[in-house]
N, C-alpha and C positions, 0 to 999 in steps of 0.2 A: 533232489538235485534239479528235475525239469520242472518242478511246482510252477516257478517263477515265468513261465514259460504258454505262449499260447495251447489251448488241445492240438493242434493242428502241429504245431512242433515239437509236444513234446511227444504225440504216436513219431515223428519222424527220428527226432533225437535217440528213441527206446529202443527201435527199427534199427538204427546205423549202430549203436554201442552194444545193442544184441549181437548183430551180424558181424562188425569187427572186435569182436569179445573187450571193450572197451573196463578198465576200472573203472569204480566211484571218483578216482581223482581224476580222469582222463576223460570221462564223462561233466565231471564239473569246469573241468576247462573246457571244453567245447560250447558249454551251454554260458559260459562267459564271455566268447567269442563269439556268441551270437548276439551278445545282450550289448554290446560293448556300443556306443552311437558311431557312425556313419564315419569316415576320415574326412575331418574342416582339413583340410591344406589348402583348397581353394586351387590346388593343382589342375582341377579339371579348367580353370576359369584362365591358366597360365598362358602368354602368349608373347613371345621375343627371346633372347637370347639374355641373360645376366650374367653378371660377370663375379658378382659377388655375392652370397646368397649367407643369410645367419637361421638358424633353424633352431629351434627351441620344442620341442615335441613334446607334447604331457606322456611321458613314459609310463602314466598310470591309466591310459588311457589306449593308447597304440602299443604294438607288440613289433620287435626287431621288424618280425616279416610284413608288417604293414607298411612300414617306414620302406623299406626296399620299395613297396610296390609305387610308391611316390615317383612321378616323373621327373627327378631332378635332372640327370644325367640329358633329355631330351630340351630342359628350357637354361641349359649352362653354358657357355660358350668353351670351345679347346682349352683353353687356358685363363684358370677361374680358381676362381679358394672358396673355400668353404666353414664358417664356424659355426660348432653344433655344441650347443649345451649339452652336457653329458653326466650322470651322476656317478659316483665312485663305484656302485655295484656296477653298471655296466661299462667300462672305461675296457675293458679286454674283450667283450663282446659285441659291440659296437662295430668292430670290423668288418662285421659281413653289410653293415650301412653303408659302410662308404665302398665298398668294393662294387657292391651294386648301383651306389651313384656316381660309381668311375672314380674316384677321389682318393688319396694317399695321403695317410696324416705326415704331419710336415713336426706341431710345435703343440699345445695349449697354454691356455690363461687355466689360475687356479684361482677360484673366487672364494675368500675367505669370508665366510658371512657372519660371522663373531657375534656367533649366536648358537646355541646348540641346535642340532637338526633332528633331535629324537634319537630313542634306542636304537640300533641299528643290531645286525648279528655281534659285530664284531668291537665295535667302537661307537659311539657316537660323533657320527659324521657332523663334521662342521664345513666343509669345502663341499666344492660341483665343479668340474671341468667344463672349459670353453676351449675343445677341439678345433685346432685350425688344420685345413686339410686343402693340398692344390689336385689340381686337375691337370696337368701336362705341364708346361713352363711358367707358373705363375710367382716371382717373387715377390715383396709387397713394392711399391711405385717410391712410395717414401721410406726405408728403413730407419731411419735417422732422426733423430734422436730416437734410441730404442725405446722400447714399451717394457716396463716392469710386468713381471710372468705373472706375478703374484697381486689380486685384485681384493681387496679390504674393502666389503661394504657391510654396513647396518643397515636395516630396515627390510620394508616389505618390497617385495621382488627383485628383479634381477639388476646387477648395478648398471643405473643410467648412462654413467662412463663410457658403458661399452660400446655403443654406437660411434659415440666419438673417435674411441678407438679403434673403431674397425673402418671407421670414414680418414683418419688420418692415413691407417696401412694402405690402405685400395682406393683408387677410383673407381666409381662406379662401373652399371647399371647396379643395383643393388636389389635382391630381392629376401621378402624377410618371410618366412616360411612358417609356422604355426603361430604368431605371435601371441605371447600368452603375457608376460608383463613386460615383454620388452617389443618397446613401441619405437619406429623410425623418425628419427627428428626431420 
């Protein structure tokens, strides 16, 4: 399990899983948490108030608790929304994200990606949710003409639309938070 692992951590790793009687599997996750790269948010570099923030997180990459530890709540203004890409496994676990970045789900977008997503436990997932979540009083500026819930895209990554549509709901300041394919026009 520490193989992968400098000497120097893996006496500390054997030291701490010793002394908290840790399992093989409780040991492997730890030593995954070490290995895991550095958190890009780019939060450390953050500086003003936004009003609207989209956050796309590599969920294979960061952990609930990492995601907390993100300064959103510090660079958001009172009243502010929020859309988080979300995958179907974690769509009821995700709450302790936004509780911690102050935010209270409101609505989402379901992105149909008519394409299979692989085996999954239970199904093979074809959708990902785009959680919209406010912060104090924020309704969108424009309602109107409403926005279909449901988001039909092919191809590779996330549908380009959605900027658009998150630029028609809100006026800005805008902040886009791990961007990974989804890029600010």
């Amino acid at each position: 399990v520490v193989a992968a692992l400098t000497p120097a951590q893996q006496r500390t790793v054997l030291a701490e899983a010793k002394r908290k009687q840790w399992t093989i599997s409780e040991t492997r996750q730890h030593v995954r948490r070490l290995r895991r790269r550095p958190l890009d948010s780019g939060a450390a570099e953050l500086a003003g108030q936004f009003r609207v923030v989209l956050a796309d997180p590599d969920y294979e990459r960061m952990t609930l608790l990492d995601l907390e530890k993100v300064p959103v709540a510090a660079h958001t203004r009172t009243d502010s929304a929020l859309f988080l890409w979300c995958p179907e496994w974690l769509r009821f676990k995700i709450k302790i994200v936004l509780d911690a970045w102050g935010f209270e789900h409101r609505s989402a977008f379901v992105w149909d990606r008519q394409e299979h997503g692989g085996p999954h436990a239970y199904l093979d997932v074809t959708h990902e949710h785009l959680l919209i979540a406010t912060r104090g009083h924020c309704p969108p500026d424009h309602p109107t003409p409403m926005l279909d819930s449901v988001i039909s895209h092919r191809g590779p990554g996330r549908p380009p639309q959605i900027i658009t549509d998150i630029q028609r709901l809100y006026d800005g300041p805008y902040l886009v938070l791990f961007p990974g394919d989804v890029v600010p026009q």
